[in-house]
Structures are given as C-alpha cells and as structure tokens.
VOGU-3710 file (C-alpha; in Angstrom, 3 decimals, decimal comma):
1> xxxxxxxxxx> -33,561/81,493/98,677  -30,418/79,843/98,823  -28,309/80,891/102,378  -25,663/79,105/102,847  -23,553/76,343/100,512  -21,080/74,006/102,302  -18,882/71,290/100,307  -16,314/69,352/101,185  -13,942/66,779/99,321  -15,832/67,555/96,196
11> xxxxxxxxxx> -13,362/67,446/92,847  -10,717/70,454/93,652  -12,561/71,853/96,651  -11,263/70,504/99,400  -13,863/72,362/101,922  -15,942/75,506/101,683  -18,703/77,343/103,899  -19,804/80,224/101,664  -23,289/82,985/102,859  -24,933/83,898/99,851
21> xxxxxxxxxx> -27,507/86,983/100,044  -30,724/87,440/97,797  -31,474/90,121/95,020  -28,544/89,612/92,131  -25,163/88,222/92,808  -22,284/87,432/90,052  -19,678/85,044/90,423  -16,587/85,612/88,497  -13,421/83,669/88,327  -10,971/82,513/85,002
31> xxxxxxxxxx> -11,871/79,712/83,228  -11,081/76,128/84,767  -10,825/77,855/88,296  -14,143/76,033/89,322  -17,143/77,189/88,751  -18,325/74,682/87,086  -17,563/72,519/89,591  -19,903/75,122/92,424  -22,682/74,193/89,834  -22,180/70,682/89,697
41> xxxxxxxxxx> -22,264/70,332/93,570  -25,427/72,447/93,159  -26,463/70,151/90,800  -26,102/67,068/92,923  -28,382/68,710/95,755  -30,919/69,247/93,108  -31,454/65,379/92,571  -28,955/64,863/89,739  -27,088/61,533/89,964  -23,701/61,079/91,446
51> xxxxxxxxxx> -20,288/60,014/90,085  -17,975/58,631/93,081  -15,433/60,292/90,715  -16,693/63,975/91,836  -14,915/62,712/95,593  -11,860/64,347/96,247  -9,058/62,094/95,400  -7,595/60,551/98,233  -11,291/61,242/100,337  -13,725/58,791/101,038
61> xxxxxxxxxx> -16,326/60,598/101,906  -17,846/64,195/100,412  -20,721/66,159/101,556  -22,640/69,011/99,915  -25,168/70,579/101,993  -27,157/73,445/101,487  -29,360/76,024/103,883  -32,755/77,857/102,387  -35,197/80,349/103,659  -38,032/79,533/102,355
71> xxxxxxxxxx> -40,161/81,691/104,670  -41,813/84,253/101,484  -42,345/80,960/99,574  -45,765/79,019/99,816  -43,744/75,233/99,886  -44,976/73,774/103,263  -47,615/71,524/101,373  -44,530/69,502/100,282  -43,376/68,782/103,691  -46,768/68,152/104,854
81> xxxxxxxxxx> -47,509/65,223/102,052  -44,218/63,761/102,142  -43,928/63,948/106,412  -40,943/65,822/106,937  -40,713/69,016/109,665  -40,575/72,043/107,791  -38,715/75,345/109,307  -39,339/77,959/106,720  -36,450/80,156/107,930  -33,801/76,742/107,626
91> xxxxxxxxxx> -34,060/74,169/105,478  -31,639/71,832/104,713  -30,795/70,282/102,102  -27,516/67,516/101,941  -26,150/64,784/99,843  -23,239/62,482/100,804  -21,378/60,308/98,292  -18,371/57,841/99,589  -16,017/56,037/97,784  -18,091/52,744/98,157
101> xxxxxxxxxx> -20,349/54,159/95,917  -23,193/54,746/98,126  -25,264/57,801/97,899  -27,426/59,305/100,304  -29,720/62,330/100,426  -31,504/64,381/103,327  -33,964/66,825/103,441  -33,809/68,157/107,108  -31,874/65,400/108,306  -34,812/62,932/106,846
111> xxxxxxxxxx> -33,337/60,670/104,466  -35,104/60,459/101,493  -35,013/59,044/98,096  -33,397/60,958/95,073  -36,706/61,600/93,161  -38,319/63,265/96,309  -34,857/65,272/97,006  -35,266/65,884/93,054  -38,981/66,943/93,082  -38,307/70,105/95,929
121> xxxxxxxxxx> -35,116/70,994/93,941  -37,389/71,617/90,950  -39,078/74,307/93,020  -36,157/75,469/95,093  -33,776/76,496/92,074  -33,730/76,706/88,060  -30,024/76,429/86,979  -30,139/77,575/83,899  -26,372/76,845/81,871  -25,572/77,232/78,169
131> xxxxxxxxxx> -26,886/74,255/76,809  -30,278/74,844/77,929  -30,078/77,808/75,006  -30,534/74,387/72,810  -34,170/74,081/74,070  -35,094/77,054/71,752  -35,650/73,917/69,307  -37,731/72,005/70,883  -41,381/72,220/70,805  -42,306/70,770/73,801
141> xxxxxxxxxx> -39,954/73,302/75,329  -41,732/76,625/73,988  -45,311/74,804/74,321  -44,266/74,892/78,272  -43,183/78,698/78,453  -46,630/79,688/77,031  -48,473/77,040/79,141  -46,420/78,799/82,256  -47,407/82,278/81,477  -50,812/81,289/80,433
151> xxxxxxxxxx> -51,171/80,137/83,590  -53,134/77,268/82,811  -52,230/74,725/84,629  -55,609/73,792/86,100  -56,987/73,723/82,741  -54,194/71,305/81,426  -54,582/68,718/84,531  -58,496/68,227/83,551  -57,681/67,733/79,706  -54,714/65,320/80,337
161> xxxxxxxxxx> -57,160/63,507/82,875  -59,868/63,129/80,121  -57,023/62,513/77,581  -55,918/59,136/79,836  -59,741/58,271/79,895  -59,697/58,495/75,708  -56,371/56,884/75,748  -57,501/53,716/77,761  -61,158/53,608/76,460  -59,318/52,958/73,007
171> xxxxxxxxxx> -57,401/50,350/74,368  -59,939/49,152/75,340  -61,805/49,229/72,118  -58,759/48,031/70,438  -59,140/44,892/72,490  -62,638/44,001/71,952  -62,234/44,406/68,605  -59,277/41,986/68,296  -61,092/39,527/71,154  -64,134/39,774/68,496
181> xxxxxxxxxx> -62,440/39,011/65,178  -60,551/36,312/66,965  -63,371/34,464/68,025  -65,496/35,163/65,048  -62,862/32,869/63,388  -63,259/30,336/65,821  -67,054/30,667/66,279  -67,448/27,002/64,858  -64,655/25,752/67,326  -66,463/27,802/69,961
191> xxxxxxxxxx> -69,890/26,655/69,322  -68,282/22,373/69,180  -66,852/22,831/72,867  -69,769/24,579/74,022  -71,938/21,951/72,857  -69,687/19,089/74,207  -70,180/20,613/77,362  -73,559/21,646/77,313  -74,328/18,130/76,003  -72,360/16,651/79,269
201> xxxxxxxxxx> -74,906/17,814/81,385  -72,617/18,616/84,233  -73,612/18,880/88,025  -71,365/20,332/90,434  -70,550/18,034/92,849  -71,565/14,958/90,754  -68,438/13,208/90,202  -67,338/12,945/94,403  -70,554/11,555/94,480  -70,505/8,967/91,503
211> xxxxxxxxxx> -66,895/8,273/92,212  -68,057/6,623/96,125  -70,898/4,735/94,381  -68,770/3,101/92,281  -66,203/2,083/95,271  -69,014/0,798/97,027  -70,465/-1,069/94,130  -67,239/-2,863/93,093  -66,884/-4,118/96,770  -70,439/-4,918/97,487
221> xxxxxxxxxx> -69,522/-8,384/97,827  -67,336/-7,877/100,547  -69,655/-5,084/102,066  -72,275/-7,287/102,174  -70,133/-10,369/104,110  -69,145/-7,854/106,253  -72,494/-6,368/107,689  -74,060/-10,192/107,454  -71,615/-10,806/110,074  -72,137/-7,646/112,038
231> xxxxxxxxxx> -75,715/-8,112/111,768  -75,497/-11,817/112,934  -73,568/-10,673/116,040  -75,918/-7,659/116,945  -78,981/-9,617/116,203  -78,393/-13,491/116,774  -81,420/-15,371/118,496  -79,601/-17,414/120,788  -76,269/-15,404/121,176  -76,762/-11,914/119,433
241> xxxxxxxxxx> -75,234/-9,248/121,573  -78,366/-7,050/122,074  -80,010/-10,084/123,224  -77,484/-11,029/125,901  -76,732/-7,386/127,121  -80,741/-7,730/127,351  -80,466/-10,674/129,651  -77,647/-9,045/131,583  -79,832/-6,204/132,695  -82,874/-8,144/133,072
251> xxxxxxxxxx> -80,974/-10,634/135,543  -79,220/-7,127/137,324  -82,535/-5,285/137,238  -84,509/-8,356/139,293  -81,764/-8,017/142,315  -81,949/-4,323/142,299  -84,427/-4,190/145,713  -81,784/-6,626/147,764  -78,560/-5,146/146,368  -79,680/-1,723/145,452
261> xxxxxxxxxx> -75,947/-0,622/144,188  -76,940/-2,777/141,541  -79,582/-0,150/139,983  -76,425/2,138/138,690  -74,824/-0,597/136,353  -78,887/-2,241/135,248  -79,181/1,706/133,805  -76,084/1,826/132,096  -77,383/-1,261/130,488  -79,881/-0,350/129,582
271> xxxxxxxxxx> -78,198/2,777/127,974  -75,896/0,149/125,949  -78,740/-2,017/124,812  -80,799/1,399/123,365  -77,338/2,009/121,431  -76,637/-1,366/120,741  -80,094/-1,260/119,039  -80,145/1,383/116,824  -76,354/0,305/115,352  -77,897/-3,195/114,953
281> xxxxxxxxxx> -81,265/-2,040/113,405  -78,665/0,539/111,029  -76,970/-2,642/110,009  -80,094/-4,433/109,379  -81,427/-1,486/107,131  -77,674/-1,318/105,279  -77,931/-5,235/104,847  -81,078/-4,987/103,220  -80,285/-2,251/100,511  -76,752/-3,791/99,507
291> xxxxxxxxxx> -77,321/-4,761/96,346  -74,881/-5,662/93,121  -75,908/-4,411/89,945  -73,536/-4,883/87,000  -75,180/-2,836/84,913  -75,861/0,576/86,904  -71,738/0,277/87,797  -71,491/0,002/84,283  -73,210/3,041/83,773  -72,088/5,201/86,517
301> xxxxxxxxxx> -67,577/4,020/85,688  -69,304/5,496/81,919  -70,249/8,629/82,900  -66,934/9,176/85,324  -65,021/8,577/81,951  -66,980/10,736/80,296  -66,449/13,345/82,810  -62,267/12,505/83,206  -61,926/12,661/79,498  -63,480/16,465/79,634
311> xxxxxxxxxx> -61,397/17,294/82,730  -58,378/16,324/80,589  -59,544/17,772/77,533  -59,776/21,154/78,714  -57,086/21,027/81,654  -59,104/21,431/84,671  -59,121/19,711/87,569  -63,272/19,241/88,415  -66,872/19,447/87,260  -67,198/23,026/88,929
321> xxxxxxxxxx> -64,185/24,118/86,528  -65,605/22,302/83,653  -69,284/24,467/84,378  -66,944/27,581/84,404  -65,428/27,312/81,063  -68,598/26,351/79,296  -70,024/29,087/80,841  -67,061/31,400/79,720  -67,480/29,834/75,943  -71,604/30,752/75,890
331> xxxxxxxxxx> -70,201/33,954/77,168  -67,965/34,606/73,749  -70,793/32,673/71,612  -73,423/35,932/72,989  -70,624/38,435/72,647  -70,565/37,271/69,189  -73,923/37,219/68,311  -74,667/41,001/70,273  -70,699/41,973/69,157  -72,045/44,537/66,427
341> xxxxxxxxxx> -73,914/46,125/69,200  -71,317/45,765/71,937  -68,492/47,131/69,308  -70,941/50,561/68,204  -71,456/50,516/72,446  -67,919/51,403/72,864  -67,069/53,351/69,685  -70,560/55,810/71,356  -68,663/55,963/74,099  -65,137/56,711/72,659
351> xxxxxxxxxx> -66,244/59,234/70,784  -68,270/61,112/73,383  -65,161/61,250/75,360  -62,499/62,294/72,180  -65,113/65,142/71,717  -65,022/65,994/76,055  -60,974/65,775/75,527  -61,220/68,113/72,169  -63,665/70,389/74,000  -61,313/70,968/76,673
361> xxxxxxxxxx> -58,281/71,191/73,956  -60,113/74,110/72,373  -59,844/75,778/75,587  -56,624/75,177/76,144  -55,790/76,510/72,652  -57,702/79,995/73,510  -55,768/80,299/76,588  -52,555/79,540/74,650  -53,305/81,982/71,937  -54,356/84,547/74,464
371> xxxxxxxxxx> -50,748/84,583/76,415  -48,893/83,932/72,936  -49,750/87,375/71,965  -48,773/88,777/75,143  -45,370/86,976/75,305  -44,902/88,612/71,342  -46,095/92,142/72,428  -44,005/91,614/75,496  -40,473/90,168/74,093  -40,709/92,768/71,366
381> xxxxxxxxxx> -40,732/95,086/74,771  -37,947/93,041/75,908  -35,756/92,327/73,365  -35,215/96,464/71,683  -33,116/97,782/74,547  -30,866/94,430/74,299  -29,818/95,845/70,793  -32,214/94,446/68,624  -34,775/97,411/67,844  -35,879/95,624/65,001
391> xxxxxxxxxx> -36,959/92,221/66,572  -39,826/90,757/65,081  -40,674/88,084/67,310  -44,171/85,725/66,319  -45,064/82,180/68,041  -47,028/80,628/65,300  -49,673/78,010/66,611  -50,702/75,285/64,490  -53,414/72,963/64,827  -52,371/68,650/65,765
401> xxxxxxxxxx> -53,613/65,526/66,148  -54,418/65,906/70,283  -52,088/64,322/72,865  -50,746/64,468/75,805  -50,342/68,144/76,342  -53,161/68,982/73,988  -53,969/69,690/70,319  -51,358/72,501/69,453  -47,955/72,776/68,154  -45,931/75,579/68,734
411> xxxxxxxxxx> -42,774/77,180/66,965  -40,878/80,451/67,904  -40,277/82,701/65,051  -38,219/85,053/65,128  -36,462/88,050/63,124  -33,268/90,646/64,045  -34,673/93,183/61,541  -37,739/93,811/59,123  -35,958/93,075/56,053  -35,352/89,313/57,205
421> xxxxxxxxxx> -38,719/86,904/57,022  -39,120/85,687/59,890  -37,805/81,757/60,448  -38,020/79,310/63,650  -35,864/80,898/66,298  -33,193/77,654/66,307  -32,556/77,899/62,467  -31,593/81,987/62,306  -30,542/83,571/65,981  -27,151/83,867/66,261
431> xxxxxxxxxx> -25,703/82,659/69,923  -26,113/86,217/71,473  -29,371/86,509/70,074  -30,458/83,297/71,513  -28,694/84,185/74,744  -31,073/87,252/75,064  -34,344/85,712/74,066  -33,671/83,037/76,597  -32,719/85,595/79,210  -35,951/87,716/78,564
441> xxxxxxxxxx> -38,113/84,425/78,571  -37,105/83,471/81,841  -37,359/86,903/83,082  -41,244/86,632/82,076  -41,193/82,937/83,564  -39,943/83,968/87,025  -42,710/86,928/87,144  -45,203/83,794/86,804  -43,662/81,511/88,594  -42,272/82,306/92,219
451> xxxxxxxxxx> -38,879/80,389/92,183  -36,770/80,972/94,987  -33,394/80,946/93,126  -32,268/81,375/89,418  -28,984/80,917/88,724  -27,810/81,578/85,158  -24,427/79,772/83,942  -22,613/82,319/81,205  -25,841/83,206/79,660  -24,048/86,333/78,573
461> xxxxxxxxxx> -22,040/84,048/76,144  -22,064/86,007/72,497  -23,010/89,522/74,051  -20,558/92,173/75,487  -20,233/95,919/75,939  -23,882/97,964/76,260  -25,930/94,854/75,867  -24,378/92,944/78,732  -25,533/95,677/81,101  -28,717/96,034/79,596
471> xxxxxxxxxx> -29,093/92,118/80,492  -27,099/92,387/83,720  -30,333/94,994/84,498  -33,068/92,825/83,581  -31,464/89,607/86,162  -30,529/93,130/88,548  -34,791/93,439/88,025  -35,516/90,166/88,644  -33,584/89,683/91,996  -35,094/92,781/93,017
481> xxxxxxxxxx> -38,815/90,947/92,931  -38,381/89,026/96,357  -35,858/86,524/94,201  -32,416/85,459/94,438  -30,258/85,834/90,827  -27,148/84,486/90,729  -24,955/84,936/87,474  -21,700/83,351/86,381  -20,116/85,833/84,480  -16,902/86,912/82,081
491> xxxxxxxxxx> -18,144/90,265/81,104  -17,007/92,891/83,619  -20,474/95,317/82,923  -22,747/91,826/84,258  -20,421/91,786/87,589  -20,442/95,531/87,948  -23,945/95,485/88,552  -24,410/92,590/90,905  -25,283/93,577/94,676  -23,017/90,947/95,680
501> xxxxxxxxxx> -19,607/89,897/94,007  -17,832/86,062/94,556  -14,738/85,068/93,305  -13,621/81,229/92,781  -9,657/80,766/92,292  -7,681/78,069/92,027  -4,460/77,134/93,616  -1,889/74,686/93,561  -0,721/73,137/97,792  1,279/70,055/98,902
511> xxxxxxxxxx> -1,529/68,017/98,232  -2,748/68,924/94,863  -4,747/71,661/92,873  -7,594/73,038/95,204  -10,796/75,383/94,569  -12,402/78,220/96,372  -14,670/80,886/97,121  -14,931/83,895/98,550  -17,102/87,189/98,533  -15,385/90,161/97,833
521> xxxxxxxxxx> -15,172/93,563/99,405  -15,478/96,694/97,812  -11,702/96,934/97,359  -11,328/93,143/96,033  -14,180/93,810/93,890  -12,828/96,798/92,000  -9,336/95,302/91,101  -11,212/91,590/90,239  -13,281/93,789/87,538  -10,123/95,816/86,673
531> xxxxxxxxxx> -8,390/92,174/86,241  -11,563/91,234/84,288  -10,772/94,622/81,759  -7,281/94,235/81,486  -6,007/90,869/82,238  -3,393/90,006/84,373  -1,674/93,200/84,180  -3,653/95,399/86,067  -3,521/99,085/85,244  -4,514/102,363/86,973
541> xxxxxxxxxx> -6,577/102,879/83,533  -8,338/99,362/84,644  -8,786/100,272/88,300  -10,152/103,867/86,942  -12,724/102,060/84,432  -13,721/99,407/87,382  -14,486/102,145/89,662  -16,731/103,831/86,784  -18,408/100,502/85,991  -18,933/100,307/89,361
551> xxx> -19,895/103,892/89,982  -17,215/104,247/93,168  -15,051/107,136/94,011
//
C-alpha cells in the first residue's frame, strides 16, 4: 500500500509530505483546488510521461516520490529479475523532472528506465478516473475482466504461444508459396543459368591456378634465358660454381693433417657444395621442362575468359562463389520439381498447429463462459442495492475468427428494468449507471487480483443520496480486504464513510496560487462535510447532518 506521498515544485504545489493509511480513505476538496493535480503526480510515478510544464513555475527542478509497504504482497520476484534490493516494509518509488527537460526515475534509489518504473506501477496501483467509464465499449476491455476473474491466465499464455507458432508458420507458408510461383515463372531462366554453369565445369581453386600458368607461359622466353644462365653458372665445366667450391674443398681438405684448423672451413664446404647441388640440379630439372606452347596458352587465357565473363555475369568475385550460386539455382530447380510436395508439407503442418491453437481456444472459451455466468449471477448481486433492483445484466459470447487473445468476442449487455431489452452496456446506461457497473466490476477484479492500492477519481459522478453510500460501502468493503481504497469525492455520504478524510485547498501567497493537503481531524472533518452539504455558509443544520452522516455525538 501506498505510505507516504512527497511532491515538490509540481504545478501549484509548491511542497507536500502527506501519511496515507490503508482500508478506505476519501479526499475531498472544491473543484480546481488540486486534486487532479495529486493524481497526476501519482500518475507520473506510475510510468506516465512527463511534461517539463507540470514544474513549478519559476523551479527547475520537481520531485515526486513515493513510500510502499509491500510486505502482505507477493512482488519480490520483480526485484529479483530486474536486480534491485527489495525492503518489503519501504519501497521507494521517485521521479525527477527539471526544466532541461530531463527525466529520471528510481526505484529504491536504482535508476531505471520508464517502462520498468511503468511495469511495477501496474501492480502497485490501479487509478481508476472518469474516463476509464469509456472502456465499457470496448471489447478488448470486457474480454480482460472475464479473463481476470476466470483466472486463466496460464491457460491464455499457452494458446497465445501456439497462436505465434500458427502466426509465423503462415508466414512462412505465405513465403514459400510466393518464392514458388516466382520461380515457377522463371523456371526456364532458372534452368539457362544453371546449365551455363553446370556446363562451365567449375573447380574451386582452378582459376589461381590457370591464372600462374599463363604468367609463366607468356614469359617462358625470358624464364628460360634466365635459368640457362643460372644453370651455366651452377654447372659450367671449366668455371661452374659447384665445380670450383669442389676444388676449394678438395685443395683445403688435402692440408687438413698439417694445418688442422683447416678441417672447420673444408666441412662448411662441403655443406655449400651439397646445397649448391641440389639448387643447380633444381635448375637443371626447371630448364628441362620450360617449354612454349602457343596453343595450350591459347587454351588455358580461353578458359580464364570463360570463367571472368561468368564472374561478371553473375557479380561474384571467384570460382568458389560461382559453385555457390549454381548450387543455390539446382536448389530452386528441385524445390520446383518436389514444390507440390514441399507446399502440402507445410500446409500438414499449418493445419495441425491452427487445430493445437483452436483446441486450446475451446478451452479458453469454457473457462470464459464458466466465469461469465458468475460475473452475471454476481453483478445482478451487486448492482440491486445500488438502486437498480431490476438490473438485467447478460455478457453475450460470440464465436470469431481466433487471434491474439483467442476465438471469442465479448459484449456487456445490460438492462435497468425488465421491460427494457437488453442492449450493449455503452449504447443504454446512463452515466450513474455506468459509474456503478464499473464500481462493482472492479470490486470483483480486486477480490481476484491482489492490488495494493485502488484509487477511484469521482467515480460517484451521476449518483447521489442512498446510492452513494451504498457505493461508498462496497470501496469501505474492499479496503477492508487487506487493500488500500482511496476515493476522490463530491458527495458528502462517500466521505462520511471513509476511515480516513484529506482535504486539498488552494490558496493564493506572494508568489502565486499554491496547493495542499492535509488529513483532517474529527472536528475538521465534520465542518468539511457540513461545507460539502451546505456550501460556503455553514449552518448548525449542516454541522447537525455531518455529525449524523458521520454517526458522531
């Protein structure tokens, strides 16, 4: 529950520090004093984006910061997953805004980013203001108050995890069928290039290796001068190197007994010559094998040009790609030929998951239709003290294509009295009517769901006298249920029955119109209601009928 609220420098309120209790509290206050703006600062701690406009004129900085227990609430799983320390008796909430336009949130003095601040709001507090009345028309809207009190949320995760499956596997199918057609109209395009390069008959690695023949061959002549030279100098009979390194170690070797330092440099020699020898028999072997031959150039520059022109023709840079892209093309050419039996492949398997994601849709529908007839029973209950003993009240469930949240479309109908047919909800309750069928839903929503705070913004709008305090007894019920209710109010019988009574005013200082908030004490609390009865003018009749409404002496 909600603890403590501090702002400061936010529109009028120039700073306020404000313990709030749980079970049901009402705020009161005359219109344009500022409660709006106490929900729009609890608005902005809920994830809802900022406006460097809501700053305080003249401030550059405001902060709104809030303190929850959240010790009877099962919420540490969220601090866990995102990292953050969790103290179930404190934890605090705060956004900052500046004048810069900068925004910043914190959860326990963590900063985080606005969706996570947003994601723990959602379970922290429902706000609930007029315009959310308006949701009565929307579909998806009363589909979610049945899924909530079905309690089915398990059983909607697994069918919206099959439903992806379907959705991509039909993408997928959607695909192949448009990859097929396509290339069925190409197929004799296809089955050219994949001839042309089946025809090539491509080798990886070929054209490094035909591209140095042809070097050498075009400068054989001038190979061939060069290792005849080489050659002659290795292998000359009267001056060839290996023959005088030879002679060098032969005339060392034959002095070796009389000089014997000698011995060292005959081996080294000796050493040279064996090298010498193999480079000049390498040469010899070369020398021999150099040969020109027009016509095998010829034939090896035709099948480089052959291979360039297919390089260029389908934008790669080497055989290897070339290999790859015929490869891909005998690829579409079987896909073609087997793509009857590839297309009925995937259509099998479509199908066998649409009917897994229908299967589990039909069991989401019994679920649905189980707690639809509860909520009818139950509203009926609801709705008959609230001054409408004749409610007829019917969710009609019809049967739709499936999607996202499953196969069924719901609408609210609804009925003041027998005599009227009954109609969806948006199209015949008046505003008070809608008021109370909204306040008895979320009464039924907060027994399923265990939301720390609910606070209700005028939801008493089009009601008054004995059905405001039968309503101000169902929020009294539900902040009795280990909850905190909080209800902005006009109507003296709702803030009568609150365990705890605020007032916002607004003043004019030296500096400009200013907001605030205080909780009242049992005197303050019987002339505010009076004031609420009578208006300005306070009377002893008022103060008499507060202290009734209140049931003080």
């Amino acid at each position: 529950m909600l603890r403590q609220l501090y702002i400061k420098n936010f529109t009028l309120i120039d700073e306020l520090n404000i313990e709030l209790h749980s079970g049901f509290s009402v705020i009161t206050g005359e219109t344009g004093a500022g409660k709006s703006i106490i929900l729009g600062a609890i608005g902005l701690l809920l994830g809802q984006r900022a406006d460097t406009k809501s700053i305080k004129q003249g401030s550059e900085r405001c902060v709104i910061e809030a303190h929850f227990d959240l010790s009877r609430y099962d919420l540490e799983q969220f601090f866990i997953d995102n990292d953050i320390d969790y103290d179930a008796n404190d934890t605090i909430i705060r956004r900052e805004l500046t004048s810069a336009g900068k925004s910043r949130a914190f959860i326990n003095d963590l900063p985080v980013a606005l969706s996570m601040l947003k994601e723990l709001g959602e379970q922290l507090v429902d706000v609930h203001s007029q315009h959310q009345n308006l949701l009565l028309s929307k579909h998806d809207f009363q589909l979610n108050v049945i899924d909530i009190l079905a309690n089915d949320s398990r059983q909607l995760a697994d069918y919206q995890s099959v439903f992806a499956e379907y959705q991509s596997k039909k993408q997928q199918l959607r695909v192949l069928e448009e990859d097929i057609e396509r290339n069925r109209q190409n197929v004799d395009f296809l089955q050219f290039q994949y001839e042309e390069l089946a025809n090539a008959k491509l080798i990886d690695g070929e054209q490094e290796e035909l591209e140095q023949q042809s070097e050498t061959m075009t400068h054989a002549e001038d190979i061939k001068t060069a290792l005849y030279e080489a050659d002659n100098a290795l292998n000359g009979d009267s001056n060839g190197v290996t023959l005088l390194v030879k002679n060098a170690e032969n005339a060392l070797t034959s002095i070796n007994k009389v000089m014997p330092q000698t011995a060292d440099l005959s081996e080294r020699l000796n050493s040279c010559r064996i090298e010498l020898k193999d480079i000049a028999d390498e040469v010899s072997r070369l020398l021999e094998h150099i040969d020109f031959d027009p016509a095998e150039l010829e034939n090896i520059n035709d099948r480089l040009d052959k291979i360039y022109e297919l390089e260029k023709k389908y934008h790669v840079e080497n055989v290897a790609q070339l290999i790859a892209q015929r490869d891909e093309l005998e690829k579409k050419l079987n896909n073609i030929e087997n793509s009857d039996d590839a297309l009925a492949a995937a259509r099998k398997d479509l199908l066998q998951t649409e009917n897994k994601c229908r299967k589990l849709a039909d069991a989401l529908t019994a679920l649905r239709k189980k707690a639809a007839k509860l909520i009818e029973s139950e509203m009926r209950t609801r709705l008959a003290p609230l001054g409408m003993p004749n409610i007829n009240f019917e969710i009609k469930m019809e049967s739709d294509e499936i999607g996202k949240n499953g196969q069924d479309k719901v609408s609210f109908l609804f009925s003041a009295n027998t005599s009227t047919p009954l109609q969806p909800i948006s199209q015949v309750a008046s505003g008070g009517e809608i008021a109370r069928v909204m306040l008895s839903l979320k009464a039924m929503i907060s027994g399923a769901v265990k939301l720390p705070t609910i606070i209700f913004d005028e939801i008493d709008t089009g009601v008054s006298g004995k059905m405001a305090e039968k309503m101000a007894e169902i929020m009294q019920e539900m902040g009795a249920c280990e909850r905190q209710v909080i209800t902005i109010t006009h109507l003296p019988q709702i803030a009568a029955l609150g365990n705890h009574h605020y007032r916002v005013s607004k003043k004019e200082t030296s500096t400009g119109t200013t907001s605030s908030m205080i909780e009242l004490d049992a005197d303050e609390r019987i002339r505010e209601i009076a004031q609420m009865l009578s208006g300005s003018d306070v009377t002893s009749a008022a103060i008499e009928n507060a202290r009734q409404l209140l049931k003080v002496k």
